[in-house]
C-alpha positions as MATLAB code, in Angstrom:
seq = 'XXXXXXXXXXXXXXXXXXXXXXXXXXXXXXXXXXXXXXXXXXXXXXXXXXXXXXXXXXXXXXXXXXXXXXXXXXXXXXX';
ca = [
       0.000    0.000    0.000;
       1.469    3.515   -1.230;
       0.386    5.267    1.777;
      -1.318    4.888    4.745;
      -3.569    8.007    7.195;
      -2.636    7.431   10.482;
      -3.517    8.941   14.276;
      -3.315   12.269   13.746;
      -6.550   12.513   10.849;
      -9.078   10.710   14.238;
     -11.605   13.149   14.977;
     -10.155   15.594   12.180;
     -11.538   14.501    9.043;
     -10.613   17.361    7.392;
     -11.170   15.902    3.166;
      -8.150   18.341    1.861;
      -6.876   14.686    1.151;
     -10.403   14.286   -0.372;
     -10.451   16.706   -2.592;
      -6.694   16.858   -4.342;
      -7.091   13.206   -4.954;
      -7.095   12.638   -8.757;
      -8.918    8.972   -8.902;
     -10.844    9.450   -5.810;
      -9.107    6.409   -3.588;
     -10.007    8.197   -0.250;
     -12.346    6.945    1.771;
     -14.290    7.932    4.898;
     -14.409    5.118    8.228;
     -16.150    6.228   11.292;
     -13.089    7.889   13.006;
     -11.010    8.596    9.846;
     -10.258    8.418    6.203;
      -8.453    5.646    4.767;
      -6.542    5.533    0.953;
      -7.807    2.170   -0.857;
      -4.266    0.742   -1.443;
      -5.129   -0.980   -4.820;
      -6.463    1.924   -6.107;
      -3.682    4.415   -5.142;
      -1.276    5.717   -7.995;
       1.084    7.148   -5.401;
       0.857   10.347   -6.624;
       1.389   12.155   -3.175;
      -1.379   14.578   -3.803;
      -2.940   13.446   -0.406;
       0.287   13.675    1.448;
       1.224   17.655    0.914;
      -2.629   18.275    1.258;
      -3.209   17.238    4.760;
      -3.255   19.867    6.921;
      -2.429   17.412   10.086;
       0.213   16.115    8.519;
      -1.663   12.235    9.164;
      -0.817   10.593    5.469;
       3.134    8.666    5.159;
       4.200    6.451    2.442;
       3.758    3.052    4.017;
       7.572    2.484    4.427;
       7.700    5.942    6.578;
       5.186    5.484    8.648;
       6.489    6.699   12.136;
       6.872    3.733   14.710;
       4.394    5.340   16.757;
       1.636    5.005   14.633;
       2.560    1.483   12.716;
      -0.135   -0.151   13.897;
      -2.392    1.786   11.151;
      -1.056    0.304    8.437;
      -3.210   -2.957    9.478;
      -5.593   -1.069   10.552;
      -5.729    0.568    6.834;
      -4.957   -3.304    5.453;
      -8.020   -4.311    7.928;
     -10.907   -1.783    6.696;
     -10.350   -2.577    2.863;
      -9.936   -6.731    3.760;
     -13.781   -7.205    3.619;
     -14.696   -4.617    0.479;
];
């Protein structure tokens, strides 16, 4: 998965991310959004748009906040 919205988007939900992303791979969970990783073209739109600074490339994901990148993994598994 390109990139992965971690702790800092819960209880922001602010859809900048939303809105710059060309092929609309955003998506909204009940505490915050999550980026479809299939349909991601890693374009980093998302990333400078955030103003919470909440989206990382999966490989720099800060340790603090690995446990997202299941927990992104985990709300697509069923879709």
């Amino acid at each position: 998965m390109p990139f992965v919205i971690a702790e800092p988007c819960i209880g922001v939900k602010d859809k900048s991310c939303v809105e710059v992303c060309p092929v609309n791979c955003i998506y909204e969970g009940d505490d915050q959004f999550y980026i479809h990783p299939d349909e991601c073209i890693d374009c980093q739109a998302c990333e400078a748009a955030c103003p919470v600074q909440a989206i990382f490339p999966d490989n720099g994901v800060p340790e603090k906040w690995k446990g997202f990148i299941g927990k992104n993994r985990e709300h697509f598994a069923n879709k």
